[in-house]
N, C-alpha and C positions, 0 to 999 in steps of 0.2 A: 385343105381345110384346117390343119392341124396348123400349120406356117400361119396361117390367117391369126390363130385363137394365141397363140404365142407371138404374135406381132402386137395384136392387140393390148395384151394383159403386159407389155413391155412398155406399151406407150403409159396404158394406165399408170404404171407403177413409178414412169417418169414423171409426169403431172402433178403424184404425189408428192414427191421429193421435191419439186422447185415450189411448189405452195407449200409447203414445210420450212422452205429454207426463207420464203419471202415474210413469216409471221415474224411477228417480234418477240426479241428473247425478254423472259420474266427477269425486272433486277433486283438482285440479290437483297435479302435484309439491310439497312443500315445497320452501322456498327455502333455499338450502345456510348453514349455521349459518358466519360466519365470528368464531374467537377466535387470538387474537395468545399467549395462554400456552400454554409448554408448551417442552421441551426441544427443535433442531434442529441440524442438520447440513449443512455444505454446502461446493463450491467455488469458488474465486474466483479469476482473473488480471486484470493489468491491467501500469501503465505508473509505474517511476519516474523522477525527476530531481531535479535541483537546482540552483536558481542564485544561491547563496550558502555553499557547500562550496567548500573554502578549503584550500593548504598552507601555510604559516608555517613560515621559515627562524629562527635563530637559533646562537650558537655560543659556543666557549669565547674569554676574552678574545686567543688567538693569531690568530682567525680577526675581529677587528675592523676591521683595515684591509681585507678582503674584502667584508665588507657597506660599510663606507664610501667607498669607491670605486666600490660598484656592480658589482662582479666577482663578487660571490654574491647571489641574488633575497633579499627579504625575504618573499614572498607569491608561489604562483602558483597560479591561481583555476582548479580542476581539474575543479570542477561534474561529476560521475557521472552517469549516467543509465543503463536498462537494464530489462528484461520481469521478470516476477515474474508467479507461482501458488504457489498453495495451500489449505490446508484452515481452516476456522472452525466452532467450534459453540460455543454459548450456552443461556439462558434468560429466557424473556419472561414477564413476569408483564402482565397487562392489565388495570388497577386501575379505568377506566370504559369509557366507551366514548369520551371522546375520550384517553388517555394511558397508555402502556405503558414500562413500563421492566426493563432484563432486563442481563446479565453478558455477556462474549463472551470470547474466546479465540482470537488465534489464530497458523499457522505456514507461513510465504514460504519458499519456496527462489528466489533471484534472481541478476541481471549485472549487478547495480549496479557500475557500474566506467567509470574513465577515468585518463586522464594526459592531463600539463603538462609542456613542457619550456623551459628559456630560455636564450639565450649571448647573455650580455650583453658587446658590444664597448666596453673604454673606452680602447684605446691604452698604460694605462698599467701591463698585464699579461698573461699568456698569457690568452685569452677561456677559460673555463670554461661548459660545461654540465651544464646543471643540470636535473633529470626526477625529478617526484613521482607516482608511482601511488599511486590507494585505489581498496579492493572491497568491496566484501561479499556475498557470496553465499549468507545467511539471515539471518532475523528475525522478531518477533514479538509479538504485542501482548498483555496485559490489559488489558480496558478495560469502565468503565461507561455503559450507554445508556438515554437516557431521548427517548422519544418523543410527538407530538400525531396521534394520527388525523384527517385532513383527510377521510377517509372512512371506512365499517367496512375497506376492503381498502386505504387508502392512507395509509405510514407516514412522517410528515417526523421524522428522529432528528437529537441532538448527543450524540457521543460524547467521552469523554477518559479516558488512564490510562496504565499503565508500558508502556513499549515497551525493546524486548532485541534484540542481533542483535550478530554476527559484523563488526568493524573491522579491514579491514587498509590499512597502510600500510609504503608501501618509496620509498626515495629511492636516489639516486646522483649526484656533482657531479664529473666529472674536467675533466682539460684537454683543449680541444676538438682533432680527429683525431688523438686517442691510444685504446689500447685501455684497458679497467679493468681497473690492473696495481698494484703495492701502493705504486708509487712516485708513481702518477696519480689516484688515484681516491679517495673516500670514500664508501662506500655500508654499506646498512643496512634492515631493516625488521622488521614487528612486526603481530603477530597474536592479538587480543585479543576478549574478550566484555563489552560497553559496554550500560550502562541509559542509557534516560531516560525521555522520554515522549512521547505519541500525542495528539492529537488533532485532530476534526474534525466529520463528519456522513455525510446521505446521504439517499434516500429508498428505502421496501422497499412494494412493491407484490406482496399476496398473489392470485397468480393461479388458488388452488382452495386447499379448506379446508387442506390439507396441503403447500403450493408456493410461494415467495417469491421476486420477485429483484427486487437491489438493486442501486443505482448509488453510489460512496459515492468520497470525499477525505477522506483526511488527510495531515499532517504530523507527521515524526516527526524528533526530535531524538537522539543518542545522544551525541552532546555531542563530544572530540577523544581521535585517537589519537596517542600521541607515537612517536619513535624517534629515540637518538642512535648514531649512530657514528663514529667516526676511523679512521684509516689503520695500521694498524696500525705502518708504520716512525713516525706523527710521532703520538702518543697526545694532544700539545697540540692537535692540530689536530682537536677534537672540534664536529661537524655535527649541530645538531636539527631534525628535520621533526616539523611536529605540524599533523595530518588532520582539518578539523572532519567532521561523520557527519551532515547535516539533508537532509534529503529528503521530498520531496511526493509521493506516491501517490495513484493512481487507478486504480479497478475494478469490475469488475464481481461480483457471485457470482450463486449458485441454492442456495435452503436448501429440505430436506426436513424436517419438523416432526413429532414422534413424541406 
């Protein structure tokens, strides 16, 4: 009887295994489609500076023996620095699978900002100080991007194109511990909207079909901003500062891809 129940429950157990083996196997997920075209959206902060932003003295032929004696700077090296966010969107066209090239866009609110100041002693005049501020607190790029896929999801780009943004520059030179009075002082400044241009690179790493983020550098030049003034009792005694605007940028963003 026992030989019987153990024959049985053998057979059974075979039967199982071959209608086991005859069902169909369940197929795997497909693997998620990744393309680079297509219009996106996104935000970005990061960090600028500069260390070759620059003010530059100059003046009217009354004020020559001041820079030649050295009683007025000809240059003080003001370098800006300061945090920066904003928004970017573009479009990417994916022309194979190694190289994609697309448009972009984009607009910074920032503290790019610093001052320089100098009193220079030469003995052979009351010492004068001398203080150049520049800021800017927006800007913006156009720019074209052309990139080589290192992988489907990893993007090495160079970019380059016109860069825009908000230049201010302000000066003041009086005679050192006096206050700025109209008999001491010559000051001035000036707030302006300057082109140039951008460029750089980066790399963008798409973390699902529709998610990107990028690490990227540029350099953006706007070129200088000028400002004269004089004293209003001595109009001869006319003072120019002129602000170069180049600064290096770096950031991070996150793009959503529609």
């Amino acid at each position: 009887m026992k030989k019987l129940m153990l024959a049985g429950a053998m057979a059974f157990a075979m039967v199982g295994i071959a209608q086991a083996a005859d069902m169909p196997l369940k197929a795997p997920p497909p693997a998620p489609v990744y393309s680079w075209t297509g219009w996106y959206l996104g935000v970005n902060f990061g960090d600028s500076w500069s260390s070759d932003s620059s003010t530059t003295y100059s003046g009217s032929p009354a004020l020559a023996p001041f820079f030649t004696f050295g009683i007025l700077p000809t240059t003080l090296g003001t370098n800006p620095h300061g945090l920066f966010g904003g928004l970017q969107t573009g479009y990417n066209w994916q022309l194979s699978s190694a190289w994609v090239i697309g448009a972009e866009t984009d607009i910074q609110f920032s503290r790019y900002q610093s001052s320089a100041s100098v009193t220079p002693v030469t003995g052979l005049f009351p010492p004068v100080t001398s203080q150049a501020i520049q800021q800017s607190t927006w800007f913006g790029t156009l720019r074209a991007r052309l990139g080589f896929l290192v992988t489907p999801t990893v993007l090495l780009y160079g970019t380059g194109g016109l860069a825009y943004g908000q230049a201010d520059t302000s000066f003041n030179s009086e005679f050192s511990g006096t206050s700025c009075g109209p008999f001491t002082c010559i000051t001035g400044d000036s707030s302006s909207i300057k082109t140039g241009w951008a460029g750089g690179g980066g790399v963008e790493w798409m973390l699902a079909p529709h998610w990107t983020l990028r690490a990227e550098y540029l350099y953006l030049d706007l070129g200088s901003n000028t400002v004269t003034a004089a004293n209003p009792f001595a109009p001869a005694f006319a003072l120019t500062a002129s602000s170069t605007f180049k600064e290096s940028i770096a950031r991070a963003a996150i793009n959503f891809g529609f």
